[in-house]
C-alpha positions in Angstrom: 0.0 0.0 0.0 3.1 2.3 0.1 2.6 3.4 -3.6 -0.9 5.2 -2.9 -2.4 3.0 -5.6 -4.4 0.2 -3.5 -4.8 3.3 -0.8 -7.2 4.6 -3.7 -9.3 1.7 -2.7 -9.8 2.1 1.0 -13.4 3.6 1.8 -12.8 4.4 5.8 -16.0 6.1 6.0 -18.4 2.8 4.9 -19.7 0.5 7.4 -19.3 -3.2 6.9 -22.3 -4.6 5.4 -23.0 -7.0 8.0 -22.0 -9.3 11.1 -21.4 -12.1 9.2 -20.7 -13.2 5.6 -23.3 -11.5 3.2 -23.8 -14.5 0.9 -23.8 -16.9 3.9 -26.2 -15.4 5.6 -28.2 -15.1 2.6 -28.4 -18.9 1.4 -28.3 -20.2 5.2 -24.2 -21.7 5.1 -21.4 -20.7 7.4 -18.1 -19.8 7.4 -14.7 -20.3 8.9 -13.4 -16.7 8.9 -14.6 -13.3 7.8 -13.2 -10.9 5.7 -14.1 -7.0 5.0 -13.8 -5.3 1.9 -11.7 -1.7 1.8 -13.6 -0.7 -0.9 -17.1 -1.1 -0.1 -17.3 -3.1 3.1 -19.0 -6.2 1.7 -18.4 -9.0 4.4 -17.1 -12.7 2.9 -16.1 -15.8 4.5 -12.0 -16.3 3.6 -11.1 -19.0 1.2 -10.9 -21.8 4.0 -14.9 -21.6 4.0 -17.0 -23.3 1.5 -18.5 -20.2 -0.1 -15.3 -18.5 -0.3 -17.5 -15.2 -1.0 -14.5 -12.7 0.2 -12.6 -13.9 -3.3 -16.0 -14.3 -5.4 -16.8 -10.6 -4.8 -13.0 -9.5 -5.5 -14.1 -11.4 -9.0 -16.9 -9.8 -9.8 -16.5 -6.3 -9.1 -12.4 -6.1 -9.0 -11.8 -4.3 -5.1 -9.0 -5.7 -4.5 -7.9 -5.0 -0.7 -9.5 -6.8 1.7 -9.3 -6.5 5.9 -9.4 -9.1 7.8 -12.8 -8.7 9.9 -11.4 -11.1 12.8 -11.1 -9.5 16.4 -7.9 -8.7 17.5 -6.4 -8.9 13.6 -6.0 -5.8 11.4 -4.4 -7.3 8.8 -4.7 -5.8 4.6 -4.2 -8.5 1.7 -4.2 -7.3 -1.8 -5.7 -9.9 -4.3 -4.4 -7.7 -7.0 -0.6 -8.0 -5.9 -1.0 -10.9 -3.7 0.6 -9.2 -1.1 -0.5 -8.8 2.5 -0.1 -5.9 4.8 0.4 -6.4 8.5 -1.5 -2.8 9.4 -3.3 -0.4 7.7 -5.9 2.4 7.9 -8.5 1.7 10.3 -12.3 1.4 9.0 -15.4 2.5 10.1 -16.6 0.5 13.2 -17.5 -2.1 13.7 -13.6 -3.5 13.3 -14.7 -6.6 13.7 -17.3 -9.6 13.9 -18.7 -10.0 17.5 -16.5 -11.4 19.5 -19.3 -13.9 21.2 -19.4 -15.1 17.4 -18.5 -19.0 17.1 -15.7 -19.8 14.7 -16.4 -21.5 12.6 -19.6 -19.8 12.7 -22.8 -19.2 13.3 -22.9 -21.6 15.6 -26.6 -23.1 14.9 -25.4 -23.3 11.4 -22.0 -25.4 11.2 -22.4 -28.7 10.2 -20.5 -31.5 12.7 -18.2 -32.6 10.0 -17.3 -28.8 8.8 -13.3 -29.8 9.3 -14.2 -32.4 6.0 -16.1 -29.3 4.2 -13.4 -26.6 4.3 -10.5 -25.6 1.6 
């Protein structure tokens, strides 16, 4: 993010659009772990989970950076570059899923065999 480019793509003014994974909690699955988008703050389940909505929404509309949207982790990775970021500008709140959240998660709806189901 050092070159001002992927910086372009960082909205710190949008909420994220949700507590959980957008597409997951549309279609009733779960995820593993949640990621935020810079751009737009879409919500997607990482690329462990089934859905793998955090890269699926990078495909179809091209924002590149994502945040991890894990408590504690404030992480960037650029899908563009392939590069990650250990820090960068902080978002609009909420930073994070709740941390009473399971992971993998939500609770009520991960399957007992999940470890078989995951990337």
């Amino acid at each position: 993010m050092a070159d001002g480019t992927a910086e372009e793509e960082i909205d710190v003014t949008i909420p994220p659009s949700g507590e959980g994974c957008l597409e997951c909690e549309q279609s009733g699955g779960w995820w593993v772990h949640l990621r935020r988008c810079a751009a737009c703050g879409h919500i997607g389940c990482c690329d462990t989970s089934p859905g793998q909505h955090s890269t699926a929404h990078y495909t179809e509309t091209g924002h590149a950076l994502i945040r991890s949207f894990e408590p504690g982790e404030a992480w960037y990775f650029d899908f563009g570059t392939q590069e990650m970021f250990a820090s960068g500008p902080d978002l609009a709140p909420p930073e994070s899923r709740p941390e009473s959240q399971s992971v993998p998660g939500p609770a009520d709806r991960v399957p007992a065999n999940w470890r078989e189901l995951i990337h």
